[in-house]
Structures are given as C-alpha cells and as structure tokens.
C-alpha positions as CSV (number, residue, x, y, z in Angstrom):
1,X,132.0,42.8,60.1
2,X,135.9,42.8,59.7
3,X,137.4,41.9,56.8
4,X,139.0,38.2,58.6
5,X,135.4,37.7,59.3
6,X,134.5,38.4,55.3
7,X,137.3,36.2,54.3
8,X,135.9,33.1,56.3
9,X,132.9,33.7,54.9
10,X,133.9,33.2,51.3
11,X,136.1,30.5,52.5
12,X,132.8,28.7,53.8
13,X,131.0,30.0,50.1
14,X,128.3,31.5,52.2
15,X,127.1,34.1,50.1
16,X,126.3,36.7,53.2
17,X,129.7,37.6,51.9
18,X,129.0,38.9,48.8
19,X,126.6,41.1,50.6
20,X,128.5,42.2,53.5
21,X,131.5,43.0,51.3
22,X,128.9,45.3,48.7
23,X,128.0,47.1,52.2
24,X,131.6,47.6,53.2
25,X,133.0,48.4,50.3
26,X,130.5,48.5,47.5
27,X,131.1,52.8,47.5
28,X,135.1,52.5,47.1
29,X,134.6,49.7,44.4
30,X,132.6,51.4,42.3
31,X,134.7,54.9,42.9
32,X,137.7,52.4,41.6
33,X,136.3,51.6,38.4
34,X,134.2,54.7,37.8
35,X,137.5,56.5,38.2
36,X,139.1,54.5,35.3
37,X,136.0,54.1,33.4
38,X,134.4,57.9,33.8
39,X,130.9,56.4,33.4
40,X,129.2,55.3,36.7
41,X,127.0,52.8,35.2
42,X,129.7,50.9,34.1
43,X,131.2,50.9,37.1
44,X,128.5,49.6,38.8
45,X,128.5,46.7,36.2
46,X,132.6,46.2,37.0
47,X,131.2,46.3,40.9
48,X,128.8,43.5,40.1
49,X,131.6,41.5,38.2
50,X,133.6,42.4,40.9
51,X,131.7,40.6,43.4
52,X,131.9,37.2,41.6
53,X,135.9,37.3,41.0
54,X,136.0,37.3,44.9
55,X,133.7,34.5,44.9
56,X,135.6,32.4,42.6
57,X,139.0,33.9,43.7
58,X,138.6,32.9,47.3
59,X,139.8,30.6,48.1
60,X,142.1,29.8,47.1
61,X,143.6,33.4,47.3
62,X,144.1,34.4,50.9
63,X,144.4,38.0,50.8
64,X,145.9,39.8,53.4
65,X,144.5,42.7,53.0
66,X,141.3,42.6,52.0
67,X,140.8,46.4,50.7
68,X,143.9,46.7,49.0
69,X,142.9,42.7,47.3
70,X,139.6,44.5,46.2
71,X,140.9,47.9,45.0
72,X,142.7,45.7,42.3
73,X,140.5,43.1,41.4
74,X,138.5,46.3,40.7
75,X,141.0,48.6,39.3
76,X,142.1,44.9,36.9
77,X,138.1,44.7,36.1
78,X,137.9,48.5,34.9
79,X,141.1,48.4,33.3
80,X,139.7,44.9,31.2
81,X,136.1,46.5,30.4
82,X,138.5,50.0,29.3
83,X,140.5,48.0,26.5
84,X,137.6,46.4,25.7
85,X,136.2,49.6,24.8
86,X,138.6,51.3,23.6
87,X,140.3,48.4,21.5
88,X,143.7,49.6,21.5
89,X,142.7,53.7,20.8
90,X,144.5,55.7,22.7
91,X,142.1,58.4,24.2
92,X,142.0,61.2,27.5
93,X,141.3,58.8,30.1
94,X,142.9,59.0,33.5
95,X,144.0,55.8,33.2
96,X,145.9,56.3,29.8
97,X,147.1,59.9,31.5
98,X,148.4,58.0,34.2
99,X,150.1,54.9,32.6
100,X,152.0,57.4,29.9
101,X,153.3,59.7,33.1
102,X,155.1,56.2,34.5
103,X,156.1,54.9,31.2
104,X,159.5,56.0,31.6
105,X,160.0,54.2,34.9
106,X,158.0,51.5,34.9
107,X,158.1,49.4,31.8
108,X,154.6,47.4,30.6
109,X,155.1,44.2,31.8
110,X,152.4,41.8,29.9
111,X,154.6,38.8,29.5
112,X,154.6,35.5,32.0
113,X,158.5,35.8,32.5
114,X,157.8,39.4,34.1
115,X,156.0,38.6,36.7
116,X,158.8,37.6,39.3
117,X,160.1,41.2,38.0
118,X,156.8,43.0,38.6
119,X,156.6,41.6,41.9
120,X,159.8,43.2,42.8
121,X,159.1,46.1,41.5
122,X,155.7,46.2,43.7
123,X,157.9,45.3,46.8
124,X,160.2,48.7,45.7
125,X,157.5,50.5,45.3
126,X,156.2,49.8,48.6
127,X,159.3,50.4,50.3
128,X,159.7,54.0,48.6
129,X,156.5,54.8,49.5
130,X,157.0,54.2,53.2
131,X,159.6,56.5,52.9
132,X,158.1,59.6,51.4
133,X,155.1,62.6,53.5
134,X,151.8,61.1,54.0
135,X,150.6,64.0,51.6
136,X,153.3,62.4,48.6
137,X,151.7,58.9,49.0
138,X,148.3,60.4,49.3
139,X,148.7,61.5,45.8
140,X,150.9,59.1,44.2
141,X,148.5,56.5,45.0
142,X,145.5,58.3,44.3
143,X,146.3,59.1,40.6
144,X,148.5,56.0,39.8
145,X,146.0,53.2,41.8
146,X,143.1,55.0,41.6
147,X,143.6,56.7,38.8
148,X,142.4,59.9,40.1
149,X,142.5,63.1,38.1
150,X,145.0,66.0,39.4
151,X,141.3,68.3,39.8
152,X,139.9,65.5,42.5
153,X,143.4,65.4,43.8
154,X,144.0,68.8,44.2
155,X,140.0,69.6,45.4
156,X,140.6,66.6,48.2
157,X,144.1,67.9,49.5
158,X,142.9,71.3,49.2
159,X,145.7,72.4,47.6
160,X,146.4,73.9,43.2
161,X,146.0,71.6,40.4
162,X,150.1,72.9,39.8
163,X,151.0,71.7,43.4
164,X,149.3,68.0,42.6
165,X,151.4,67.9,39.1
166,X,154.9,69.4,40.9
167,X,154.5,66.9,43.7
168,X,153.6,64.3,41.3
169,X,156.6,64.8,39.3
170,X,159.1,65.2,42.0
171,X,157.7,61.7,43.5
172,X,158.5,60.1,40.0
173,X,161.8,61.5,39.8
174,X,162.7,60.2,43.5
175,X,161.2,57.2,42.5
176,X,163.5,56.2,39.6
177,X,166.2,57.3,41.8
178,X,165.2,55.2,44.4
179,X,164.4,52.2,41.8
180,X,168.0,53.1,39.9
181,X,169.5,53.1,43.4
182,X,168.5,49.3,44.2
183,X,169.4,48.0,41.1
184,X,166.0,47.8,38.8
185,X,166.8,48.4,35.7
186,X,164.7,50.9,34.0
C-alpha cells in the first residue's frame, strides 16, 4: 500500500491504517525512538503512542511525505518520553550528544515567536543539504534526525568512527557558513 493510499485511509478514520502503517513502517519507528531512547521497550511503547498521534493528527495534517511526517512525530514522541525521564539531567544519550554538537549553530528554539524562524531554518537546512555528497547527508541526517551513534554510522558506511566525526564536523562548519551566508543569524 503507498503512502497516498495510507493517508486516505486515516482521512476516512478507517483503522486498517493504523495497521498497514505498523507493517510499513512499524521497524523504522521503533529504530527512531529506540535510537533516542536506547531501550527498545520503550520504543515500542513510543511506536504504540505513535500510532494514535497519526490518528488524531490526520486530518487535519496533510503530510506530504508520509515517512519523513512519521520519523518526527516519532523522533518528537522519543524526545517527550526522554525529558520525561531524564527531568532536565543532562546524561550520555545520543540525543543530548547530538543536540550539544549543533548548539552553536542552531539555537533551541522553544518559544511560539520562533517558529516562523525554525521553519526557515528547516527550509536552509534542506537546501544545504541538497547541496552536499550523498555520503555527507547520509550522516548528517542519521546522527542529527536519527540520532544515530558515530559506531552505527561508521559500521553502516563502512568506514572509521574518526572519518564519521571529521565528516561530521566539516558538514557543521559548511553549514554555518552556508546559514551565515543567507543571512540567519546565528
């Protein structure tokens, strides 16, 4: 089932979407959170929690594309049920690890009147990407969307934990160039 088919499905609230969606993406949901979370039965519970923000999400969201719209709903889920644990303690997850490597460039943005300003800042991001090797992106957004650790980076690019952190860092550094160079203020 494609993922316009899925959509009209929830549009309809037919629940055969809840289950066709587990089936097509119930393994990269739960590899979303459990990379934030590093505990895979809580990622399974963020799956599950997951599945009924789509249901109540859509409509009226109209995702275009659908396994981009679920990667975050499930990397926002994780990141909830993380501070939740965590209350504010800073500890060695990736997703602290990753957060405190963009800190420089990317300020936190929790405030309402930011949100105009983090939508730019997504459409920037976007645009840099498309401009950097496959291999760049590859890792950029594995460790900063899915908040992947530099070992599963560097054992599914087949290439040194080193390599992952050098490319890493030179992507950040073009990155804030790149941001600097169209005017975001950093």
């Amino acid at each position: 089932m494609d993922d316009k088919q899925l959509i009209e499905l929830y549009r309809a609230r037919n629940e055969t979407a809840i289950g066709e969606t587990l089936k097509k993406y119930g393994v990269m949901t739960t590899s979303v959170a459990e990379n934030i979370l590093r505990n895979h039965n809580d990622a399974e519970e963020v799956a599950n929690d997951v599945w009924l923000a789509l249901w109540n999400r859509i409509p009226p969201d109209e995702p275009e594309n659908f396994s981009a719209y679920i990667s975050r709903v499930a990397r926002n889920q994780a990141i909830t049920r993380l501070r939740h644990y965590n209350r504010l303690k800073r500890g060695g997850s990736e997703y602290e690890a990753a957060v405190d490597e963009l800190s420089e460039i990317i300020p936190d943005s929790s405030t309402t009147e930011d949100i105009f300003e983090e939508r730019e800042l997504t459409r920037l991001i976007n645009k840099f990407l498309d401009t950097q090797k496959k291999e760049s992106r590859l890792l950029f957004v594995g460790r900063y969307f899915h908040l992947k650790s530099d070992a599963e980076l560097s054992a599914t690019l087949k290439t040194s934990k080193a390599g992952v952190r050098m490319s890493l860092m030179r992507t950040r550094n073009a990155m804030k160039k790149y941001l600097e160079k169209e005017g975001y203020r950093i």
